[in-house]
N, C-alpha and C positions, 0 to 999 in steps of 0.2 A: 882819479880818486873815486872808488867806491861809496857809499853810499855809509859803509861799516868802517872806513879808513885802514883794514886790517895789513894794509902792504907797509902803512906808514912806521908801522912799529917795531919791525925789523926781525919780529918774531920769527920761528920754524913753524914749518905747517902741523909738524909733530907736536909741539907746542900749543897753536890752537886748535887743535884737535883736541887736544885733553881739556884746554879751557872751554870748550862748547860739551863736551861731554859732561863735564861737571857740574856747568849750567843748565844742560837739559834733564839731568838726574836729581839737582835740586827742587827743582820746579816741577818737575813730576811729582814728588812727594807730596806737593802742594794742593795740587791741582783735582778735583775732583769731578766739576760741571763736565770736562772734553769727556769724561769715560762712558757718559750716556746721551750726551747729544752728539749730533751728527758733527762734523768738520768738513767745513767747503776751504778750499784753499789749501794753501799760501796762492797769493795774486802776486803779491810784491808789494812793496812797501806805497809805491804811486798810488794803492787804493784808497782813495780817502773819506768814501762817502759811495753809498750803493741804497738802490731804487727798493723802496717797503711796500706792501703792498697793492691793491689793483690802484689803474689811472681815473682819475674821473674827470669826467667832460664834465665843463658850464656850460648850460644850453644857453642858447638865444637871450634868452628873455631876462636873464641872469645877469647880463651886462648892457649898459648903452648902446645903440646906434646909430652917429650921428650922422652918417650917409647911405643910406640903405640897410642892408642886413649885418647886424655884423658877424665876424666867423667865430666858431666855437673855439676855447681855450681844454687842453688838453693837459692835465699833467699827473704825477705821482712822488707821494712824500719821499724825501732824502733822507736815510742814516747818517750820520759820520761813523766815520770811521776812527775811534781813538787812539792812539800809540798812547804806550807805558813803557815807562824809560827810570833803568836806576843807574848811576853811577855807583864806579869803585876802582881801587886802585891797586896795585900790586906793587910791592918793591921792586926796583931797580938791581937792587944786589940781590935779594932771593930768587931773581930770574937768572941771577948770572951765575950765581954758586950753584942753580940747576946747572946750569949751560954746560958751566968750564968740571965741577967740583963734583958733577950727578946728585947734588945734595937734593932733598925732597922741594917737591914744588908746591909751593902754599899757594891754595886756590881757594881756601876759607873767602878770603873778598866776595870774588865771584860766585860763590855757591849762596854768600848772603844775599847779591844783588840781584839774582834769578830768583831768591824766595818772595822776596820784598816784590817784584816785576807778580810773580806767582798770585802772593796775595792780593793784589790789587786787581790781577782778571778776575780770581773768586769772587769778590766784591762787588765790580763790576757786574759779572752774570747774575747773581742771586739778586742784588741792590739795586743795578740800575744806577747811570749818572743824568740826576733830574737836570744838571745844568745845561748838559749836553741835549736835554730830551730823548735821554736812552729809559726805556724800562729794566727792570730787573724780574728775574724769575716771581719774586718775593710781593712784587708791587704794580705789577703789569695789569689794568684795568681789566675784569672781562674773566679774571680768575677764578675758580671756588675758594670756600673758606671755611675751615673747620675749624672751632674751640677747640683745643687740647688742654685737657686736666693734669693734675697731680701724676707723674709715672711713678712713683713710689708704690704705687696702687698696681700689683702685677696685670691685672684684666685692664687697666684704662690705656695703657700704649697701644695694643693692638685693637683695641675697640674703638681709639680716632682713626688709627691706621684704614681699619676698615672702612670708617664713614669716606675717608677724603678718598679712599678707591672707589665705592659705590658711586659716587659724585662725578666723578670721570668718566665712571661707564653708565652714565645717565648721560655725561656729555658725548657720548658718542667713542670715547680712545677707549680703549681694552685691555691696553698695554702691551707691552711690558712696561711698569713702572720700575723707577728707580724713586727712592728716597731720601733724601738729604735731611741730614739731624744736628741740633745744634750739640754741641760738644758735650755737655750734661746730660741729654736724654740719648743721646750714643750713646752713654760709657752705663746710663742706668738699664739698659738691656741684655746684659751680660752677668743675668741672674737667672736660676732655674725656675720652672713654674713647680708649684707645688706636688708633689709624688707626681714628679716629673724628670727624668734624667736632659730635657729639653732645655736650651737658653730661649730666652726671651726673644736676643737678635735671628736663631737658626729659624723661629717659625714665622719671625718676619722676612726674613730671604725668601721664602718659600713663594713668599705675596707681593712681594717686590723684585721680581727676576730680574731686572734692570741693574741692579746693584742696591748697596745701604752703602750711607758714605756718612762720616763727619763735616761738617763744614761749618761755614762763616754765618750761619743765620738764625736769628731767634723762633723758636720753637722749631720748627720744619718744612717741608715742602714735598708732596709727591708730584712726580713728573712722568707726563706719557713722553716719550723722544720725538716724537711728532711737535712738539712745541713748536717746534723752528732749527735753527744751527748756528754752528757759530761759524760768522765767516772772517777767516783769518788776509789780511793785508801780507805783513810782515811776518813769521812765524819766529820765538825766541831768538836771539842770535846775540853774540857778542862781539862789539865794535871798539876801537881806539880812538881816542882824542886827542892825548897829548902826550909828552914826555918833560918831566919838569927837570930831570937829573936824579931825580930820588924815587919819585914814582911813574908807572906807566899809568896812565889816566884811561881807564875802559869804562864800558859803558853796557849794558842789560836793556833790550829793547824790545817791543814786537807790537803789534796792532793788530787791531780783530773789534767786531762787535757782532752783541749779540742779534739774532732777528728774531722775534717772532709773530709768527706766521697764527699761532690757534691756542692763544690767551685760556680758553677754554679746557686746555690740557693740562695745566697745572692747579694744584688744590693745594694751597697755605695751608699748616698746623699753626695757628696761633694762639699763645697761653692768653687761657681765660684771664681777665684783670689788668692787661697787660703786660 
């Protein structure tokens, strides 16, 4: 038995084929962090935890010696590694009136349990899970931080835009940045500037060659790709569980976390006030 139980199910490979396809087409959608950070991996799912940063020695004098000298201690902090895991199900009969009848293959389930899987990596990357002692793009010690104002206001979008790039290229990265915006102040830059045939979003492209993305986070975030990566364990994939007689019991999984390497390359947009 595999690790995804896929032989259990008695499925055609034709069949999961189209069920990983549709899995990985939804979660694409989703997905915005992998389009400007780097991707190390797939390792395989065994990954469970990987080395952060440099090692640091305790000297001598740092700890006890009850018999002469004692020896240095040597080590370096642990990531975990998280998996994200959604279940879902399929009928039993809609897979069989595929089979036998060519009738359509309803894969709605599946395309929900890869978004659900989806949103929880964006969340993860931008947020960080404090429980785990993972950072988030959004929360990472060591970040810059701009106020961002009112964007109703055509000059105030690109005039934080600019401060949180200035701030990166004082810290050293140059870019190319990409941007991440929360869904509201995405959608308010798709207005023209004044005796301008110009959008708002086209002259932010301009300054953010990385990409401009919507996503999961309050006000925004600019990012040099030097941040770190994401290093993936398990990459997407769709597994089997059970069979009850009515439905086939699957499952949406993949693991990954993020590293980063240079805190210093990302600059928060966050609203004045809270």
């Amino acid at each position: 038995m595999t690790d995804l139980n896929r032989d259990a199910a008695g499925l055609e490979e034709a069949i999961w084929e189209r069920i990983d396809a549709a899995a990985l087409e939804a979660a694409a959608a989703r997905l915005t962090a992998r389009r400007f950070l780097e991707v190390d991996g797939p390792y395989g799912l065994g990954l469970t935890s990987i080395e952060s940063g440099p090692e640091t020695r305790i000297t001598d004098g740092e700890q006890p010696a009850e018999n002469g000298e004692a020896a240095a201690v040597v080590g370096s902090r642990s990531l975990p590694v998280p998996m994200l895991q959604q279940a879902c199900a399929m009928s039993v009969r809609r897979v069989e009136g595929h089979r036998q009848l060519s009738l359509p293959l309803d894969l709605r389930p599946v395309e929900d349990a890869a978004e659900a899987v989806a949103r929880s990596e964006e969340h993860m990357i931008y947020h960080g899970v404090p429980q785990l002692g993972l950072d988030g793009l959004t929360t990472v010690d060591g970040r810059a931080i701009v106020p961002c104002g009112d964007w109703n206001d055509l000059s105030r979008a690109l005039a934080d835009v600019l401060t949180a790039v200035n701030k990166l290229d004082d810290n050293g990265f140059a870019g190319p940045y990409a941007l991440a915006l929360a869904p509201a102040r995405y959608n308010a830059l798709f207005r023209r500037f004044e005796c301008s045939d110009m959008l708002q979003v086209d002259h932010l492209r301009r300054l953010c060659e990385a990409g401009l993305y919507k996503a999961p986070v309050q006000g925004g975030v600019v990012v040099d790709p030097r941040v770190g990566n994401l290093t993936v364990g398990q990459d997407l994939r769709v597994g089997f569980s059970a069979n009850d007689g009515v439905h086939l019991k699957l499952f949406v999984s993949e693991s990954l976390v993020l590293l980063l390497d240079e805190p210093g390359a990302v600059c928060t947009l966050e609203p004045e006030g809270g």
